[in-house]
C-alpha positions in Angstrom: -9.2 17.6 -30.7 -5.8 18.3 -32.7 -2.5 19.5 -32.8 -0.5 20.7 -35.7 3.2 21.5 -35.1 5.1 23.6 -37.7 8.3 25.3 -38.0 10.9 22.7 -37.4 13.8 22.2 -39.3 17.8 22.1 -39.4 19.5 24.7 -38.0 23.3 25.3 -37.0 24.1 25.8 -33.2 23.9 28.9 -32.1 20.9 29.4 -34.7 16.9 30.2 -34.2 13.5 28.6 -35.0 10.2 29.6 -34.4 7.5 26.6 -33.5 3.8 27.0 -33.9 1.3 24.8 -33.0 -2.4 25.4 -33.8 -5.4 23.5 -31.5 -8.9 22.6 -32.8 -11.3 21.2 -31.0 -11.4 22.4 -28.1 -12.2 25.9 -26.3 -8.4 27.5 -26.1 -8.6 29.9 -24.1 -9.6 27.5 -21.3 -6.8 25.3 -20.9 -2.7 26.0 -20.4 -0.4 24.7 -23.0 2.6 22.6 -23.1 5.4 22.1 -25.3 6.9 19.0 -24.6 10.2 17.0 -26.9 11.4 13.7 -27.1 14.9 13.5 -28.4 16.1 10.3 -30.5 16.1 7.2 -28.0 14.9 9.3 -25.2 11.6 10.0 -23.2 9.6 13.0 -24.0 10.1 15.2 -21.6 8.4 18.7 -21.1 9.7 22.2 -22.6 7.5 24.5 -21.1 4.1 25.5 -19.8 2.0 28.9 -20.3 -1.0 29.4 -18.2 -4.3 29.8 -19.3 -4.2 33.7 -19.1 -0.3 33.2 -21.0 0.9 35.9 -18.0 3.4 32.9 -16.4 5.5 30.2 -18.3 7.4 27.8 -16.7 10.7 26.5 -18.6 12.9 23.5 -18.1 16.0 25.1 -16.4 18.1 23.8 -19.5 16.4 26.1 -21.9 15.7 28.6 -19.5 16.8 31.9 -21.1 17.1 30.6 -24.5 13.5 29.6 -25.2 10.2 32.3 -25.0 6.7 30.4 -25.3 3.9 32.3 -26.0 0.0 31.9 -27.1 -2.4 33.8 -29.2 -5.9 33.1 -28.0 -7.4 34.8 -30.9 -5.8 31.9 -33.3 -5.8 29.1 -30.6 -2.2 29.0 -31.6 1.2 28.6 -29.0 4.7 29.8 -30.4 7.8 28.3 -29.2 10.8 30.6 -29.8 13.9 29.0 -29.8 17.3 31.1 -29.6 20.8 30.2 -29.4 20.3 26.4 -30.0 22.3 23.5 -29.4 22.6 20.4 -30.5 21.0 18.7 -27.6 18.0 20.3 -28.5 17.4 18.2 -31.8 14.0 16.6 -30.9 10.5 16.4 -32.3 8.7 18.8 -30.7 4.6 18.8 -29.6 2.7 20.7 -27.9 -0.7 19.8 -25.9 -3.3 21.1 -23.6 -2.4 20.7 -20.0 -5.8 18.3 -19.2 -7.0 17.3 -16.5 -5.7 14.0 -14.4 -7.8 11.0 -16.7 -9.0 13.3 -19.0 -8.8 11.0 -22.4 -8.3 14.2 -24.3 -4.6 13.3 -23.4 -4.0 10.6 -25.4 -4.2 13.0 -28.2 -1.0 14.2 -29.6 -0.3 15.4 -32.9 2.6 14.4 -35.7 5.2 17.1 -34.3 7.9 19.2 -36.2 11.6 17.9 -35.9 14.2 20.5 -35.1 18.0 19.5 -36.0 21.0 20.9 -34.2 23.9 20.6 -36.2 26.9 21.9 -38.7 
């Protein structure tokens, strides 16, 4: 199983990014996805989740109309766009399958892509 993030990178507030995270491993299609971020000093915390079929995501209410996730089952790849960022957003940013309770599969994670708020 893996996880490579791309896309991160310093932006100015108000600015956008687009995340990507490609999955090997494992069949795709199968699972739902997660973005998750952990801010300097902080606890990762989760972004968002898209369902298996990617027809429902459900975002943090703090990035709620700012952020779209999306997946492309053909490339086992999720997408994280990220509009109209602030500076509280600066975090390293994974994604992950959404495993089942135990499954060992979740102490996979992969390096992450840092995204940087700031003028």
């Amino acid at each position: 199983v893996q996880f490579v993030e791309s896309g991160g990178g310093l932006v100015q507030p108000g600015g956008s990014l687009r995340l990507s995270c490609a999955a090997s491993g494992f069949t795709f299609s199968n699972y739902a996805m997660t973005w998750y971020r952990q801010a300097p000093g902080k606890e990762r915390e989760i972004v968002a989740v898209i369902s298996r079929a990617g027809d429902n995501v459900v975002y943090r209410d703090t990035v709620k109309g700012r952020f779209i996730m999306t997946r492309d089952d053909n490339k086992s790849t999720v997408y994280l766009q990220m509009n109209s960022l602030k500076p509280e957003d600066t975090a390293v940013y994974y994604c992950k399958a959404a495993w089942p309770k135990g499954d060992e599969r979740g102490d996979v994670w992969g390096k992450g892509t840092l995204v940087n708020v700031s003028s």
